[in-house]
N, CA and C atoms as an extended XYZ file, in Angstrom:
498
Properties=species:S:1:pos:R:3:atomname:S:1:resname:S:1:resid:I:1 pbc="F F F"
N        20.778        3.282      -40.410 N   UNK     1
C        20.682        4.410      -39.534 CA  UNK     1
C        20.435        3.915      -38.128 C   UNK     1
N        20.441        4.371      -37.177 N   UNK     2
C        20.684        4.572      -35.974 CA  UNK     2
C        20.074        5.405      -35.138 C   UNK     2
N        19.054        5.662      -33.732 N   UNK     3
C        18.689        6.357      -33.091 CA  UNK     3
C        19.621        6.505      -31.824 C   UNK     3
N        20.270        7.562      -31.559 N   UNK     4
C        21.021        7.698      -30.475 CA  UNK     4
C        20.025        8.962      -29.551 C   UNK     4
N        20.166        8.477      -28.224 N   UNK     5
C        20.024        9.529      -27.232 CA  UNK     5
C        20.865       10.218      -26.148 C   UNK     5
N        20.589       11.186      -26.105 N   UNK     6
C        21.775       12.173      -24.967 CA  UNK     6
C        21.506       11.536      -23.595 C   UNK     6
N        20.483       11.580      -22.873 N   UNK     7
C        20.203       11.050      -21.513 CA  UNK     7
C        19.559        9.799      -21.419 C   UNK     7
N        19.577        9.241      -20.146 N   UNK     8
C        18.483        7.973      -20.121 CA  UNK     8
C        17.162        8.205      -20.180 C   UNK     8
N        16.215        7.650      -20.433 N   UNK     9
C        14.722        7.669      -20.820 CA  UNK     9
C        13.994        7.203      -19.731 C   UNK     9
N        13.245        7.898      -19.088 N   UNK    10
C        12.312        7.221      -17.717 CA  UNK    10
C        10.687        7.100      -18.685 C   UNK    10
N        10.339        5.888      -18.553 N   UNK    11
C         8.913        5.880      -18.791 CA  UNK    11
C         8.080        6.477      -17.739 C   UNK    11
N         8.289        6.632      -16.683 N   UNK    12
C         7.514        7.289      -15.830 CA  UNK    12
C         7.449        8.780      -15.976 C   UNK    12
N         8.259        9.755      -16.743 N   UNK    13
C         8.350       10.624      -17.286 CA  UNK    13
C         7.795       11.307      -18.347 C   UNK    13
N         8.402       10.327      -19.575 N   UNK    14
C         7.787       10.607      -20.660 CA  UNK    14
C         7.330        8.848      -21.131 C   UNK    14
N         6.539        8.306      -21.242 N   UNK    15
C         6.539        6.873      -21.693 CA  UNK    15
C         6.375        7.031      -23.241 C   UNK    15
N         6.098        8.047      -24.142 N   UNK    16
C         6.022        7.556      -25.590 CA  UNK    16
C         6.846        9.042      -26.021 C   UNK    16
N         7.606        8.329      -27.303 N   UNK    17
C         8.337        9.704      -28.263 CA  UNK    17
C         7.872        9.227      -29.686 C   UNK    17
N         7.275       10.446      -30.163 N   UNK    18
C         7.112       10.504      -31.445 CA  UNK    18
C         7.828       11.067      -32.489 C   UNK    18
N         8.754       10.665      -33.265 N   UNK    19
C         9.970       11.049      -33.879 CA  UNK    19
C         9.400       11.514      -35.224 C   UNK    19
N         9.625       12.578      -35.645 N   UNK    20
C         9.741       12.501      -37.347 CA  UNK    20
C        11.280       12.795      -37.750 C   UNK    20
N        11.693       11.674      -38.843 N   UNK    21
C        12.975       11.683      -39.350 CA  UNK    21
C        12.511       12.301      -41.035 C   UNK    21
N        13.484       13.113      -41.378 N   UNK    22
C        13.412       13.949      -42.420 CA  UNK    22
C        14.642       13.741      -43.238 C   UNK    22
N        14.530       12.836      -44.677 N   UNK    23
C        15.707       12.916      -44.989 CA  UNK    23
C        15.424       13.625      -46.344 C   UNK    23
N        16.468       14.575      -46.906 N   UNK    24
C        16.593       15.523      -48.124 CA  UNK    24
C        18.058       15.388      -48.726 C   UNK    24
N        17.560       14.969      -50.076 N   UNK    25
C        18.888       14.636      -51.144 CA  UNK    25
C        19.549       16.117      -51.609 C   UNK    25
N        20.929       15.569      -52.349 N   UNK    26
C        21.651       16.872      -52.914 CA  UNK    26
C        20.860       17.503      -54.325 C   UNK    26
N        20.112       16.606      -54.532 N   UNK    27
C        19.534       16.494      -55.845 CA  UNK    27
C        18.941       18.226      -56.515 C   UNK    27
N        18.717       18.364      -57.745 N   UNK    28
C        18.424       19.732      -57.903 CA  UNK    28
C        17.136       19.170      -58.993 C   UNK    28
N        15.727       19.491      -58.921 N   UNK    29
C        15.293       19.695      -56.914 CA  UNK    29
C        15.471       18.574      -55.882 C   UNK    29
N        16.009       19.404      -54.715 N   UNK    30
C        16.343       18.256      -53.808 CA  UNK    30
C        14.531       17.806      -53.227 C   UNK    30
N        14.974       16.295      -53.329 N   UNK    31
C        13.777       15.222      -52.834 CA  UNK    31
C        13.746       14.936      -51.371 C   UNK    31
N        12.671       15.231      -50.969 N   UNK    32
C        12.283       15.021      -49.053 CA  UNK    32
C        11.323       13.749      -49.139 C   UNK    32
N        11.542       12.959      -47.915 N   UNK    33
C        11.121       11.984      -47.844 CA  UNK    33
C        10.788       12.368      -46.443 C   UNK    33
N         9.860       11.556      -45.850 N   UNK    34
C         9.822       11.974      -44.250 CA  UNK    34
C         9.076       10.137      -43.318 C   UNK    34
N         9.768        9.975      -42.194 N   UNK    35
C         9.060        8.720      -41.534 CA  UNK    35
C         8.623        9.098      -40.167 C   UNK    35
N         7.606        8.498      -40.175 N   UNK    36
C         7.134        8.864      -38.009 CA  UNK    36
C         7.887        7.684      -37.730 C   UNK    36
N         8.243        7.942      -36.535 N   UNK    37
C         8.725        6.522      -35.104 CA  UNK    37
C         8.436        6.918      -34.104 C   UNK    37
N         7.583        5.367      -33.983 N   UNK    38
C         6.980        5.844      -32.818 CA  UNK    38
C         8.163        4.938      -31.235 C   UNK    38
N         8.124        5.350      -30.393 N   UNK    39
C         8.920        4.767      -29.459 CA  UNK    39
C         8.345        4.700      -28.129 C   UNK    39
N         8.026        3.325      -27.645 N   UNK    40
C         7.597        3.470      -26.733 CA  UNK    40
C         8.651        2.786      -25.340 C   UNK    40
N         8.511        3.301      -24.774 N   UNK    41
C         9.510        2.998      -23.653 CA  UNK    41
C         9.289        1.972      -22.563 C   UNK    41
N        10.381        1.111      -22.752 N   UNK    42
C         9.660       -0.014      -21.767 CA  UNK    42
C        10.382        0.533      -19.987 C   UNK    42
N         9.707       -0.478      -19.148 N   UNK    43
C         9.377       -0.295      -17.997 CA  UNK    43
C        10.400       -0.957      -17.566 C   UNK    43
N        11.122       -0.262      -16.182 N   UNK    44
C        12.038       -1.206      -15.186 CA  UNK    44
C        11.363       -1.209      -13.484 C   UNK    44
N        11.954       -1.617      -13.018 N   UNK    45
C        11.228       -1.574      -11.971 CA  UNK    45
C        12.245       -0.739      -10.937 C   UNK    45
N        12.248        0.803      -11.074 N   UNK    46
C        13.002        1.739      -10.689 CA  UNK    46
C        12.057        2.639       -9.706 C   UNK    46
N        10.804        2.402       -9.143 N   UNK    47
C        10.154        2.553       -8.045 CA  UNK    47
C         9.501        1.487       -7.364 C   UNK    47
N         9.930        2.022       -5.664 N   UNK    48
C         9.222        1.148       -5.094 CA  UNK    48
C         7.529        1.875       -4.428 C   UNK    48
N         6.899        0.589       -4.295 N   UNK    49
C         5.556        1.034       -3.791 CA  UNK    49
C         5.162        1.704       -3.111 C   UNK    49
N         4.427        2.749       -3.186 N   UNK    50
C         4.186        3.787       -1.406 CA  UNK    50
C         2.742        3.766       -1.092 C   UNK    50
N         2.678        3.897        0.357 N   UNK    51
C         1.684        3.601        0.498 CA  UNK    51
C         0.513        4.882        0.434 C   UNK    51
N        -0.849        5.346        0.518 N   UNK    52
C        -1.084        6.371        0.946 CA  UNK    52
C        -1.035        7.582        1.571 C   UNK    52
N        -0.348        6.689        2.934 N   UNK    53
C        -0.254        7.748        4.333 CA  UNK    53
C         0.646        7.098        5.026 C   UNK    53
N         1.398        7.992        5.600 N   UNK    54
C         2.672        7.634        6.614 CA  UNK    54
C         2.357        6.689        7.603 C   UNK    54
N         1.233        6.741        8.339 N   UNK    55
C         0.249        5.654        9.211 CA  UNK    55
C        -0.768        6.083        8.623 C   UNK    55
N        -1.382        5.211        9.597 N   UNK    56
C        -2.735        4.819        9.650 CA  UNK    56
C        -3.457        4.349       10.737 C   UNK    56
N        -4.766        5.175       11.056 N   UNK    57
C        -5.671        4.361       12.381 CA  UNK    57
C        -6.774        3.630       11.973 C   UNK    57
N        -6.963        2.241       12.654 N   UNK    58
C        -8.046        2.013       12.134 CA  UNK    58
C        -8.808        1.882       13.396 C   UNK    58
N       -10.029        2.587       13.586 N   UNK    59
C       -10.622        2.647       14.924 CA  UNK    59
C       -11.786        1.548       14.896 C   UNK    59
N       -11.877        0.276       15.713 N   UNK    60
C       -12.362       -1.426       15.670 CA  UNK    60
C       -13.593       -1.306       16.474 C   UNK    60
N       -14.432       -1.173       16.804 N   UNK    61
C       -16.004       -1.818       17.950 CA  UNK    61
C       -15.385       -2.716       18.462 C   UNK    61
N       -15.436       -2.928       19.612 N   UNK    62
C       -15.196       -4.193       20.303 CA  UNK    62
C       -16.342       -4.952       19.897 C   UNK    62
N       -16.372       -5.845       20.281 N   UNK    63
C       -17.726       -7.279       20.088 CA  UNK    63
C       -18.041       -7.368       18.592 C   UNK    63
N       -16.691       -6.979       17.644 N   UNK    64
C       -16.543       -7.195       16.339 CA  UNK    64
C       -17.255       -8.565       16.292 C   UNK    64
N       -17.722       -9.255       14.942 N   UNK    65
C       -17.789      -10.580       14.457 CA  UNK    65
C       -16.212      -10.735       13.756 C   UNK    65
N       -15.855      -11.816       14.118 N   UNK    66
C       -15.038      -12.382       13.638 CA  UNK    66
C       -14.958      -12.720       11.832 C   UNK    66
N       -13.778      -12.042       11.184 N   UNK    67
C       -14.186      -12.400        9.708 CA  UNK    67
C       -14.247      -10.976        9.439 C   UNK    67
N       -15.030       -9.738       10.118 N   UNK    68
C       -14.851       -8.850        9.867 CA  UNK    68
C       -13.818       -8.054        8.836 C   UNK    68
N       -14.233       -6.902        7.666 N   UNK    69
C       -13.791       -6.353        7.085 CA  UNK    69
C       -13.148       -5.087        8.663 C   UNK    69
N       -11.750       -4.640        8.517 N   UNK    70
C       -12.041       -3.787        9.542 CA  UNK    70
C       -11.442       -2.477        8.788 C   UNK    70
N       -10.635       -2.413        8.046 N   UNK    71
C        -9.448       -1.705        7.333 CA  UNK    71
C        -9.247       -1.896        6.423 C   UNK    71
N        -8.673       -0.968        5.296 N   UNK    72
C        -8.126       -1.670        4.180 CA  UNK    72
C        -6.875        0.028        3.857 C   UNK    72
N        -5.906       -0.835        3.259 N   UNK    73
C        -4.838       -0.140        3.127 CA  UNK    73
C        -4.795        0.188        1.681 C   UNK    73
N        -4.038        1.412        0.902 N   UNK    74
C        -3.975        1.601       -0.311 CA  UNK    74
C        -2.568        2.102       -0.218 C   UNK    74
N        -1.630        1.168       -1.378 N   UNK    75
C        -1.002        1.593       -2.076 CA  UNK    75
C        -0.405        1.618       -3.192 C   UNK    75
N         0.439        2.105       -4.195 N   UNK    76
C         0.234        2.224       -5.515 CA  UNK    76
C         1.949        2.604       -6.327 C   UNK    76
N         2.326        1.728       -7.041 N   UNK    77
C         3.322        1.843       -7.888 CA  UNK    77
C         3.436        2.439       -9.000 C   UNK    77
N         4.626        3.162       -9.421 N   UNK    78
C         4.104        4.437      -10.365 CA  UNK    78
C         4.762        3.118      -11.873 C   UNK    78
N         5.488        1.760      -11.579 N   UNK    79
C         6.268        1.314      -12.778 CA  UNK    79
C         4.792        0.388      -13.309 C   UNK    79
N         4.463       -0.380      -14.487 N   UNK    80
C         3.910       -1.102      -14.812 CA  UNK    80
C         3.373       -2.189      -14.939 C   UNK    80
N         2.892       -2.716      -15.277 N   UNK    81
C         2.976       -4.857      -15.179 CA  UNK    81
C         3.155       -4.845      -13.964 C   UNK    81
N         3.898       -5.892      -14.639 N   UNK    82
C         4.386       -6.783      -13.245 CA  UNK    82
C         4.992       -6.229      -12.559 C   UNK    82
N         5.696       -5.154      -12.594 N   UNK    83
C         6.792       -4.314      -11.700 CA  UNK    83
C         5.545       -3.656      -10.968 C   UNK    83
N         4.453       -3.717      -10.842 N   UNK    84
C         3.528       -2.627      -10.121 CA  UNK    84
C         2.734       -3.391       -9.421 C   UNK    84
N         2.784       -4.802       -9.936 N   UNK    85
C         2.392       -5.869       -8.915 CA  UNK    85
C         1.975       -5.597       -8.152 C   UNK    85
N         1.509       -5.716       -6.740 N   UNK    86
C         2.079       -5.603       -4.937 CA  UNK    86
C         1.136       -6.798       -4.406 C   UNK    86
N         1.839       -7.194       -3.353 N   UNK    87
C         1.491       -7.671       -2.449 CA  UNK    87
C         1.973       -7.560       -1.319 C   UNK    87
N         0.697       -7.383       -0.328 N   UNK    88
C         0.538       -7.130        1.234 CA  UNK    88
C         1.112       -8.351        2.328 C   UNK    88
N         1.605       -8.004        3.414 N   UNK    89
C         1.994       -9.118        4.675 CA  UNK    89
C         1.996       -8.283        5.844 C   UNK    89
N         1.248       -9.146        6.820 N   UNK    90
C         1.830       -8.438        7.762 CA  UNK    90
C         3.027       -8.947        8.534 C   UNK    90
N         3.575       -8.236        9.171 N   UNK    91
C         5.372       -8.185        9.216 CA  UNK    91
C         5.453       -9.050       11.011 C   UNK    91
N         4.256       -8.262       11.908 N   UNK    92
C         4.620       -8.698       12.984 CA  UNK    92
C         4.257      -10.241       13.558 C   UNK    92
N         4.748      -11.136       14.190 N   UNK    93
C         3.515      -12.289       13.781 CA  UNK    93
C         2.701      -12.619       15.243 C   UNK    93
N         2.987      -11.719       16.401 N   UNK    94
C         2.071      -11.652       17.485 CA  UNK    94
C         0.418      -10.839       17.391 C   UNK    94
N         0.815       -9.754       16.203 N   UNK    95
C        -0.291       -9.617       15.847 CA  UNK    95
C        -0.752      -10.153       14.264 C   UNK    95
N        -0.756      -10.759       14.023 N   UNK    96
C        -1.109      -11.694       13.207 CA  UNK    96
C        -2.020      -12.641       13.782 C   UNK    96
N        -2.306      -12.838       14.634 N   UNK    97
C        -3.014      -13.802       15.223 CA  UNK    97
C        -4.225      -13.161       15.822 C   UNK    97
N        -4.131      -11.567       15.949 N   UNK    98
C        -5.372      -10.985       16.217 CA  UNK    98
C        -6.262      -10.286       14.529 C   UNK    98
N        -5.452      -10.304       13.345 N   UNK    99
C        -5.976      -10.045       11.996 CA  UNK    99
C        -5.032      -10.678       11.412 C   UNK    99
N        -5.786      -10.376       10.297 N   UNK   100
C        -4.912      -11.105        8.525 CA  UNK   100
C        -5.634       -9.894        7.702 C   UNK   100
N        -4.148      -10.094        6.719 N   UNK   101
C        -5.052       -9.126        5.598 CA  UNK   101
C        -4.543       -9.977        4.067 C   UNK   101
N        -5.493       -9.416        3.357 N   UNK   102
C        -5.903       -9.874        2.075 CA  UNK   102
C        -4.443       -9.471        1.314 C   UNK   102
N        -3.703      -10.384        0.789 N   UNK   103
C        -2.218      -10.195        0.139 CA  UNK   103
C        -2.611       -9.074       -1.386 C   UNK   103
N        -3.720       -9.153       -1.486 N   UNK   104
C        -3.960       -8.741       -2.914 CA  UNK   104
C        -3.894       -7.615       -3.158 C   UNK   104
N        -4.778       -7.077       -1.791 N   UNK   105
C        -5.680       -5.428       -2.229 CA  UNK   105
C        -5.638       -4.994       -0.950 C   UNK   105
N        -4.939       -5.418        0.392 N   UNK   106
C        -4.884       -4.291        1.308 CA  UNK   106
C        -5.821       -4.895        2.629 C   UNK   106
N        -7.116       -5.096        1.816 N   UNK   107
C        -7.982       -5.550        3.269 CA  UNK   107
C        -7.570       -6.289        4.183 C   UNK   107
N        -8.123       -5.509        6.003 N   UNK   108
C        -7.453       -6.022        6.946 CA  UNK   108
C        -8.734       -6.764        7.567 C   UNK   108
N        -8.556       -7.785        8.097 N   UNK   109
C       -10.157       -8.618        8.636 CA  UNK   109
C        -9.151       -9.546        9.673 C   UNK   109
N       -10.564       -9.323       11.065 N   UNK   110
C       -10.761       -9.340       12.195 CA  UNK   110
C       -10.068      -11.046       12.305 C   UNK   110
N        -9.469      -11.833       13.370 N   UNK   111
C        -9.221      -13.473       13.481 CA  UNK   111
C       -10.025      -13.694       14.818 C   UNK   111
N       -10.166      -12.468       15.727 N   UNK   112
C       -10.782      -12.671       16.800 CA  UNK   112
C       -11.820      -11.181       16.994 C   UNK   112
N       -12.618      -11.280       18.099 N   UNK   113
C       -13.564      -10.577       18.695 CA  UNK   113
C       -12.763       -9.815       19.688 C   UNK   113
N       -12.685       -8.399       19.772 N   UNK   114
C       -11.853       -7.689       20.794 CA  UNK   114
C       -13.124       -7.489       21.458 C   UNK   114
N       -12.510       -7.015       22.488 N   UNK   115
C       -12.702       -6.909       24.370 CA  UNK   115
C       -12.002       -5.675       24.611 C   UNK   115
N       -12.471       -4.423       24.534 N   UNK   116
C       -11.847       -3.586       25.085 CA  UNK   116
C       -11.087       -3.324       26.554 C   UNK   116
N       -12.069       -4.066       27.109 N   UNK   117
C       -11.351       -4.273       28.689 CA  UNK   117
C       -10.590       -4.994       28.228 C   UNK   117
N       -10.006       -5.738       27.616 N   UNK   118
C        -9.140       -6.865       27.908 CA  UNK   118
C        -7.850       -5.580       26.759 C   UNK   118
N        -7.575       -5.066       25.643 N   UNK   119
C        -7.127       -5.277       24.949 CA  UNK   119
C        -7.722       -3.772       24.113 C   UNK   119
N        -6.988       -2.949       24.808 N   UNK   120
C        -7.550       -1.328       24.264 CA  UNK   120
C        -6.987       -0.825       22.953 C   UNK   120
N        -5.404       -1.143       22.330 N   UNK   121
C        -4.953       -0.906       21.007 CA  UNK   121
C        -3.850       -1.501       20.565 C   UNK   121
N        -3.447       -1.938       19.595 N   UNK   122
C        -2.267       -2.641       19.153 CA  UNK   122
C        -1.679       -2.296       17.854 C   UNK   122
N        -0.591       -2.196       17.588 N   UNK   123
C         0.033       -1.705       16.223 CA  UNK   123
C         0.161       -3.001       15.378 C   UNK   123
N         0.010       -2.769       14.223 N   UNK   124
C         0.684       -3.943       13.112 CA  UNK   124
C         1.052       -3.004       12.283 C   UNK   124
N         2.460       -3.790       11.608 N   UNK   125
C         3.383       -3.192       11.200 CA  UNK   125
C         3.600       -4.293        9.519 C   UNK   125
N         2.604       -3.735        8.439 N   UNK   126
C         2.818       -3.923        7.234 CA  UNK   126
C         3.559       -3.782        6.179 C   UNK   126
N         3.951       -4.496        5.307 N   UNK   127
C         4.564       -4.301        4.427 CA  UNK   127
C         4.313       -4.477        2.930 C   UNK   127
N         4.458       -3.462        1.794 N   UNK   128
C         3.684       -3.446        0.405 CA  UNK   128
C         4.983       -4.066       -0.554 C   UNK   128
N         5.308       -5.474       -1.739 N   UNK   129
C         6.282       -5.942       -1.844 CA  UNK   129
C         5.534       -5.433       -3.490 C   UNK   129
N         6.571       -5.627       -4.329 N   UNK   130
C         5.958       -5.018       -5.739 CA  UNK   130
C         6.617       -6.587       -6.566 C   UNK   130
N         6.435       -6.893       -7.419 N   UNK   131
C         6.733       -8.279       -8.647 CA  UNK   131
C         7.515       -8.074       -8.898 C   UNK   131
N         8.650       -6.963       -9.033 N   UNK   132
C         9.430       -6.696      -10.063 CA  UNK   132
C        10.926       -7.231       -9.458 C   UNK   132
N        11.778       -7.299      -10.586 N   UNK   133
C        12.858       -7.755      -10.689 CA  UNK   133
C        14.425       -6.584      -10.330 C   UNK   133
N        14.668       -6.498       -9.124 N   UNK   134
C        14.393       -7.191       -8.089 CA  UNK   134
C        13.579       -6.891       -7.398 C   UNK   134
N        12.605       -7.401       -6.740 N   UNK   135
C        11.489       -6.659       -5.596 CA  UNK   135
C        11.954       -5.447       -4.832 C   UNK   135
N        11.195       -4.398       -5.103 N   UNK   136
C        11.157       -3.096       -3.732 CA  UNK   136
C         9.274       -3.237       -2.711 C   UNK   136
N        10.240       -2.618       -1.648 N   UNK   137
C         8.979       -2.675       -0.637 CA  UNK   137
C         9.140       -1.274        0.054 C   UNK   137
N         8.180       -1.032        0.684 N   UNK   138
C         7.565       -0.184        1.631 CA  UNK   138
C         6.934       -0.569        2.979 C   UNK   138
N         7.254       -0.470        4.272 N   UNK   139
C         6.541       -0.544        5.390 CA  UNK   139
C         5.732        0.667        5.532 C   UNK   139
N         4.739        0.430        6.526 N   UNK   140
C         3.670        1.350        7.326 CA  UNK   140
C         3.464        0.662        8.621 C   UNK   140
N         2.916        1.594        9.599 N   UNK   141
C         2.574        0.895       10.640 CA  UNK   141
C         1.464        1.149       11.101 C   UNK   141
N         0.301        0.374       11.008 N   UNK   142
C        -1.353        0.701       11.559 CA  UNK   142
C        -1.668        0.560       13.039 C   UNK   142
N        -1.841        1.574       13.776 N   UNK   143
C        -2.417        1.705       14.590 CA  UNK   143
C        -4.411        1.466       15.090 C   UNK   143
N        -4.241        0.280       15.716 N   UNK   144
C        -5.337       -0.453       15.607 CA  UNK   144
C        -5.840       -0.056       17.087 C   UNK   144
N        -7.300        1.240       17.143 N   UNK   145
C        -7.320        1.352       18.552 CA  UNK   145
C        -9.208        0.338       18.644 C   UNK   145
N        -9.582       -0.278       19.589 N   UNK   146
C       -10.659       -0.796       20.004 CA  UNK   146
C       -11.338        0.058       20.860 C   UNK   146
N       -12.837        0.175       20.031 N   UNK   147
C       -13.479        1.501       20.653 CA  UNK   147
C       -14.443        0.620       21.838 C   UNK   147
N       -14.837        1.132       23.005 N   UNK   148
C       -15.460        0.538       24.136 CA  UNK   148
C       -16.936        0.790       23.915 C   UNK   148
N       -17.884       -0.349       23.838 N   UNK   149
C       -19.238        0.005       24.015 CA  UNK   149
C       -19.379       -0.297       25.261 C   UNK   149
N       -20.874       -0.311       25.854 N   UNK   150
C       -21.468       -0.165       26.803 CA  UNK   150
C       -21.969       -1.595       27.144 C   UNK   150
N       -21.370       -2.700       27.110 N   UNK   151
C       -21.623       -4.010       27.369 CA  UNK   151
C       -21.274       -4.439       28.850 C   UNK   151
N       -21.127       -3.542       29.538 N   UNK   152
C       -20.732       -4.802       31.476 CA  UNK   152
C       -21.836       -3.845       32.130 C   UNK   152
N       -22.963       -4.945       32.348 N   UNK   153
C       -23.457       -3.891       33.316 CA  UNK   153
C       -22.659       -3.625       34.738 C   UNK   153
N       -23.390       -2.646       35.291 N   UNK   154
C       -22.617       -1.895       36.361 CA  UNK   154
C       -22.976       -3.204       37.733 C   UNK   154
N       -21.728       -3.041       38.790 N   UNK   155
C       -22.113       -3.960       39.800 CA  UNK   155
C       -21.936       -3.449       41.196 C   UNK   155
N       -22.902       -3.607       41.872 N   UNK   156
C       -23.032       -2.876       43.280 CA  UNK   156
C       -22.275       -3.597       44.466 C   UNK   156
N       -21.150       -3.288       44.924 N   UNK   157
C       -20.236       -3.765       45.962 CA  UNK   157
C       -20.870       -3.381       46.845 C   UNK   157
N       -20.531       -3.935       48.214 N   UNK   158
C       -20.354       -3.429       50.056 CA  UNK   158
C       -19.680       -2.227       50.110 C   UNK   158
N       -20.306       -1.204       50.316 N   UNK   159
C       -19.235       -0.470       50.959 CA  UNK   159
C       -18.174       -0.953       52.094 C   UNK   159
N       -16.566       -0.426       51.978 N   UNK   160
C       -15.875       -0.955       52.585 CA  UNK   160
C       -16.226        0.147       54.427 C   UNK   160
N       -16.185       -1.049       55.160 N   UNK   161
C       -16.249        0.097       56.650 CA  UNK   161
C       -15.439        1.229       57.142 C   UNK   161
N       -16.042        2.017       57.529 N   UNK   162
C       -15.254        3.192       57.647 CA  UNK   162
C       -14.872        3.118       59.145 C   UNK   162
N       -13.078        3.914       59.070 N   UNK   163
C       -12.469        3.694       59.998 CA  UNK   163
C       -13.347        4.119       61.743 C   UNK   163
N       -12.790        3.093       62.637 N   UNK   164
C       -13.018        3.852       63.558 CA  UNK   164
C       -15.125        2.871       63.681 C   UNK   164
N       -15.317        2.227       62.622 N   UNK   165
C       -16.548        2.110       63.032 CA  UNK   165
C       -16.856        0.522       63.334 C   UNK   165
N       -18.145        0.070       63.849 N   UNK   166
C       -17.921       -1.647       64.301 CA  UNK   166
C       -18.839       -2.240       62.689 C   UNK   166
């Protein structure tokens, strides 16, 4: 015997079918026999990863410590195993040199100490890659703004001379 199906089978749909097959002879009395099958549906890697949110802000303190946790990104594959894998990169590599993030799980941590005067917000532009055969990905782009504390004290200039005076 043989199990045939009408459509294709998404595990992300339905992942298990529980069959009962019923077979009954010509016999007088006819004899019933009955079997469960169970079927479980294996996995392809027919989604790619998405992330939480279309962007993302992550709002930084200036006079961060370096090493700093600052962000962390979430996203999540609906296929299994290894097809649900992911790993994180960031894409741009000018900002790469102001963070790194953790390939594993998202976390974004500080490479330097921002200066708001120097260096008020910058985008990095991530990407979520999944294990599966063949790899799908997803970009996002984080908007990284540096919030200003109260670190320069204030400094008292000359007034400049006013016209017309010695």
């Amino acid at each position: 015997w043989k199990l045939l199906v009408q459509h294709g089978l998404d595990r992300e749909t339905t992942p298990r079918y529980d069959i009962t097959v019923t077979c009954t002879d010509a016999g007088d009395p006819p004899l019933t026999s009955k079997e469960n099958i169970h079927v479980d549906v294996s996995d392809v890697n027919d989604n790619a990863p998405t992330f939480t949110q279309a962007t993302y802000t992550a709002n930084v303190m200036e006079n961060n410590v370096i090493g700093d946790s600052l962000f962390s990104l979430t996203a999540y594959d609906a296929d299994t195993g290894q097809n649900a894998r992911l790993n994180f990169t960031i894409l741009n590599s000018v900002e790469a040199a102001y963070v790194s993030i953790n390939a594993q799980n998202g976390a974004i941590f500080a490479q330097k100490s921002f200066d708001y005067e120097q260096l008020k917000n910058f985008q990095i532009h991530v990407m979520v890659l999944d294990s599966g055969v063949p790899p799908l990905s997803s970009n996002v782009t984080v908007d990284v703004v540096i919030l200003d504390q109260n670190d320069n004290a204030p400094v008292i200039v000359n007034p400049l001379p006013e016209l017309g005076s010695n």
